[in-house]
NUVOPA-118027 format. One record per residue: x, y, z of N, C-alpha, C, O in turn; residue in three letters. Coordinates in steps of 0.1 Angstrom, whole numbers, plus 5000, padded with zeros to 4 digits. Example, Ala and Ser with C-alpha at 12.3 -4.5 7.8 and 13.67 -1.06 7.14 Angstrom:
<recs>
513249435078512349555078513249675078514249675085ALA/512849785071513749895071512950005079513450115080SER/
</recs>
This chain:
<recs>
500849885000500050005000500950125000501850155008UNK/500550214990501450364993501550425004500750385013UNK/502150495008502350595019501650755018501950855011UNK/500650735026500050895019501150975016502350955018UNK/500351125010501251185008501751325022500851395027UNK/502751335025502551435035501851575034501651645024UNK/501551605048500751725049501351855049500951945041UNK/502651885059503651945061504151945048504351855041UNK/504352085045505352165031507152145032507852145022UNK/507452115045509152045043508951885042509651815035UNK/507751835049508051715046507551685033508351625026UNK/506451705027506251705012507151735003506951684992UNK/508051825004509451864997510251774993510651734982UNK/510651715010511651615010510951485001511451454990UNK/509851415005509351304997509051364988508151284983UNK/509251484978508851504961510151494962510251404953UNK/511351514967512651524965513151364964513651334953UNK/513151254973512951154972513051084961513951024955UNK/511651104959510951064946511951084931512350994923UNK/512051204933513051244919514251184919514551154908UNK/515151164929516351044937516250884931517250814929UNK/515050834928514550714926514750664910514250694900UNK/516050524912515550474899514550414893513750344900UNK/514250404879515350394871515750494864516550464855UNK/515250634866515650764858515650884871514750974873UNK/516750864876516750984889517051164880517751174870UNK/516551254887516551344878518151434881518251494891UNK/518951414872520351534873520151604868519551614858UNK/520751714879521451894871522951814862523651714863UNK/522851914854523951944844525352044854525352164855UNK/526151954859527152024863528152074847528852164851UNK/528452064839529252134826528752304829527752344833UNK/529752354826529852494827529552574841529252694838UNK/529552544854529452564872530952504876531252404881UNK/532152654870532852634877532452564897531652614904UNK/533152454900533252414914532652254914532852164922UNK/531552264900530952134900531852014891532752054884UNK/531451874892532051794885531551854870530551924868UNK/532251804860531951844847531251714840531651644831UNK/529851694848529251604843527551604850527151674859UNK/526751484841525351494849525451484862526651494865UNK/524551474874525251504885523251454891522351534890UNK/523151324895521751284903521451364912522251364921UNK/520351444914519751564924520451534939520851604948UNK/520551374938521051354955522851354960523251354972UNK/523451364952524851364950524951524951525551584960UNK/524051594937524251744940523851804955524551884962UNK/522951754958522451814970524151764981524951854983UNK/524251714982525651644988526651754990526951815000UNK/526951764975528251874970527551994974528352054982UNK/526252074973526652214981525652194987524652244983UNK/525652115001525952165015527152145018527752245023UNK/527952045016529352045018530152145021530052245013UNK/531252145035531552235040532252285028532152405024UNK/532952225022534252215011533552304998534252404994UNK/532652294993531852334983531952554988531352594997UNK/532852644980532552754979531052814981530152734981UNK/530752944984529753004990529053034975527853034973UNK/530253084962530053144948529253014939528453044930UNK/529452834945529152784936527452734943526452684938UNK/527852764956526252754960525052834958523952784956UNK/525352954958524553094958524353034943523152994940UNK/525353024934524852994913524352874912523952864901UNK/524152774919524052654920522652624932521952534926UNK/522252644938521252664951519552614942518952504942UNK/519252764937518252734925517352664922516152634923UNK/518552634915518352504901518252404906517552324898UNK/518752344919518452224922517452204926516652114923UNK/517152324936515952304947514752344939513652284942UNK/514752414931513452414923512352324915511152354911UNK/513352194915512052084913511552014923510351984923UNK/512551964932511251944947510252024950509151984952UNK/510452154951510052284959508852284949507752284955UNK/508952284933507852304925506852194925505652224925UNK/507252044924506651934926505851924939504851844939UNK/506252014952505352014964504652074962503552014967UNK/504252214955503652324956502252304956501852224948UNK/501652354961500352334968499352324952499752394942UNK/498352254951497352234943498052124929497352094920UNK/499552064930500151964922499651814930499651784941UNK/499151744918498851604921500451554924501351564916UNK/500251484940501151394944501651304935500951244927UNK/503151274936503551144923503151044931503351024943UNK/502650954918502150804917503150754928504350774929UNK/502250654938503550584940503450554958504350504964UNK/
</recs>
């Protein structure tokens, strides 16, 4: 049986985030051209990894921050049908 979906806006984040983490097509940013990143696809959960990392520059998180967080963050947003599942 599925797991409802949560009610709470961080925890619905995190489980849309999740979700996108999951094989068999997990969703990557494009690290090519973000000086600081690997110069390659890069799975949402790896990125997330590299900038909190203490080691990770302030310049490549601020240009980098975004783009990652913007598809959990959009996938929670209130009145979006929960993913299957």
């Amino acid at each position: 049986m599925p797991r409802p979906w949560p009610s709470g806006p961080l925890d619905a984040a995190q489980r849309a985030f999740d979700l996108l983490t999951c094989p068999p097509a997990p969703l990557a940013f494009d690290g090519r051209g973000f000086t600081g990143l690997p110069p390659r696809l890069l799975p949402l959960d790896e990125l997330k990894k590299t900038l909190i990392a203490d080691r990770t520059p302030r310049p490549v998180r601020d240009t980098c921050g975004g783009s990652w967080w913007s598809a959990p963050a959009g996938t929670a947003r209130p009145g979006c049908s929960p993913p299957p599942g």
